[in-house]
C-alpha positions as CSV (number, residue, x, y, z in Angstrom):
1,X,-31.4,0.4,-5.5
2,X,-28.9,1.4,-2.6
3,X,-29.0,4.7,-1.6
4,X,-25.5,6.4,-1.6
5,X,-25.9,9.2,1.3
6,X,-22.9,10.2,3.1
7,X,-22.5,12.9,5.9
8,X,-19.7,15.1,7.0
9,X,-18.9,16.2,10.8
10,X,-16.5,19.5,10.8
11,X,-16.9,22.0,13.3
12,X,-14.4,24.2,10.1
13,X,-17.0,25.7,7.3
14,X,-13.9,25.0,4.6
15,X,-13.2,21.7,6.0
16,X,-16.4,20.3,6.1
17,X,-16.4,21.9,2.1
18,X,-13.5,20.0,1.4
19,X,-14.7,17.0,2.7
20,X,-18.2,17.8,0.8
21,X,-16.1,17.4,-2.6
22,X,-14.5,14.6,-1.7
23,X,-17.4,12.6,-1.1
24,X,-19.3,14.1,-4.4
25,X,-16.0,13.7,-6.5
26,X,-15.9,9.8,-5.1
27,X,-19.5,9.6,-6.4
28,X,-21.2,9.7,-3.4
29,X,-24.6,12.0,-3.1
30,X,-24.9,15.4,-1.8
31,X,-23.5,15.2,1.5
32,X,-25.5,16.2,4.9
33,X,-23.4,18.5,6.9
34,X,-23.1,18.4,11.1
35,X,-20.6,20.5,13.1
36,X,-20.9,18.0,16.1
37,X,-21.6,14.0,16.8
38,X,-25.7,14.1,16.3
39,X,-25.5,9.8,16.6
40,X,-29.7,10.2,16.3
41,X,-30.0,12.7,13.3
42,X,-27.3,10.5,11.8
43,X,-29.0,6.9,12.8
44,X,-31.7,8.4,10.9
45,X,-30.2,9.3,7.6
46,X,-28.3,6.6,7.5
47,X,-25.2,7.6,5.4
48,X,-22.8,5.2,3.8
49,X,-19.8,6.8,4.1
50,X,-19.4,9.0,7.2
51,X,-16.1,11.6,7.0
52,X,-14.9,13.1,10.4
53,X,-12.6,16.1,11.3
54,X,-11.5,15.1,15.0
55,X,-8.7,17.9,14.9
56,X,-11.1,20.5,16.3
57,X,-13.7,17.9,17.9
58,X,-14.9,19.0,21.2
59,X,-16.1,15.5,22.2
60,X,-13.9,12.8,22.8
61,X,-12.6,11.3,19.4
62,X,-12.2,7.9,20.4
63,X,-15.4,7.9,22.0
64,X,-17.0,9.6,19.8
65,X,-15.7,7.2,16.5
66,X,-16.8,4.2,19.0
67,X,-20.6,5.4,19.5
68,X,-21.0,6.2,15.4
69,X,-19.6,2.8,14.8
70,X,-22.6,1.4,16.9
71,X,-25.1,3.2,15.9
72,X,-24.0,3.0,11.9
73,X,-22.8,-0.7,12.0
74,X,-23.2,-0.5,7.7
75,X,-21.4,2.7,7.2
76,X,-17.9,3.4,6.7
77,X,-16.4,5.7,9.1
78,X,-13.9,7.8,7.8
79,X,-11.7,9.9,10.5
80,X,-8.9,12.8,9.0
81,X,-6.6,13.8,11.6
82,X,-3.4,16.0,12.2
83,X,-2.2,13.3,14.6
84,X,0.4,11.5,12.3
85,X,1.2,8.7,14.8
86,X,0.6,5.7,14.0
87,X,-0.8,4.5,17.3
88,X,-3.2,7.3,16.7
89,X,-4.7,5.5,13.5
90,X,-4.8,2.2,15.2
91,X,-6.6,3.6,18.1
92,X,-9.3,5.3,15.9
93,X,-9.4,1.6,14.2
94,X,-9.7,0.1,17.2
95,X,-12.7,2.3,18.0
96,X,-14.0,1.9,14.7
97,X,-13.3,3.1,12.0
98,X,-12.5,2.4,8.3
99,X,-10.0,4.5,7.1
100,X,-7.9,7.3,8.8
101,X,-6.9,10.1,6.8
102,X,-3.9,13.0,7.0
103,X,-5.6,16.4,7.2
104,X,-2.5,17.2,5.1
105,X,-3.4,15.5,2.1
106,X,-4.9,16.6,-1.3
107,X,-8.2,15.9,-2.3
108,X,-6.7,13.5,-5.0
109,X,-5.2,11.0,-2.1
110,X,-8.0,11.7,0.1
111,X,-10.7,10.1,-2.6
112,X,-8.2,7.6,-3.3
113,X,-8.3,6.7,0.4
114,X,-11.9,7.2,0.9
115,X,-12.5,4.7,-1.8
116,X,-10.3,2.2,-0.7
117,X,-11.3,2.1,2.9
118,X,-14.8,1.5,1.2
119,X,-13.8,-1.1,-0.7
120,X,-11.5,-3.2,1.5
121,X,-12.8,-2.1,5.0
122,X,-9.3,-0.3,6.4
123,X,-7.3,2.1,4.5
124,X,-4.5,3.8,6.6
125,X,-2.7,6.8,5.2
126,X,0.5,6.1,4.5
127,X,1.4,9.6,6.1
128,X,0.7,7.7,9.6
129,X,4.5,6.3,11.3
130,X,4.6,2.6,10.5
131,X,4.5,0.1,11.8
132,X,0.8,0.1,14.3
133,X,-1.0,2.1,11.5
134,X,-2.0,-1.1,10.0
135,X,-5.5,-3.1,9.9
């Protein structure tokens, strides 16, 4: 049977509980919790699904999306941002990831996302300007 871990990186206590019940509520298990990019503890656990806050992410975000993608080649990478440009979500695609998220969105539309980028590969918020937000 396929395990169905996920993980949440927030450096924000109600962020990374937001994000928590997103992934139980899109029937994910009980997620691990990081504040920062742990790439070995992660490697290790091997989530699934992966959701990342890179609003408050003191790392690089780009680099930081392109080093989980390599070392979690089977998971989908989830990133939720502020940054409503839609260069912004092709860059974080370009380093990576799934799906991009609007921080500003319910939990509702963020599940809905979650589960699309899961299911197709590349979910873009429709939040993010058209037209480079797209796969």
């Amino acid at each position: 049977m396929e395990h169905n871990r996920c993980a949440v990186l927030s450096r924000d206590k109600d962020v990374a509980n937001l994000y928590s019940r997103v992934l139980l509520e899109a029937g994910y298990d009980c997620p691990q919790r990081s504040s920062d990019v742990r790439v070995t503890n992660l490697r290790a656990y091997a989530p699934r699904v992966l959701m990342i806050d890179v609003d408050d992410m003191r790392a690089d975000k780009l680099e930081s999306i392109r080093q989980l993608r390599f070392v979690l080649p089977d998971c989908a990478i989830t990133v939720v941002s502020s940054n409503l440009q839609g260069s912004w979500a092709m860059q974080c695609h370009m380093a990576g990831a799934n799906g991009v998220l609007s921080s500003g969105s319910g939990a509702r539309r963020m599940i809905a996302g979650l589960k699309s980028a899961v299911r197709t590969g590349c979910f873009t918020d429709p939040d993010f300007a058209a037209p480079s937000s797209e796969c």
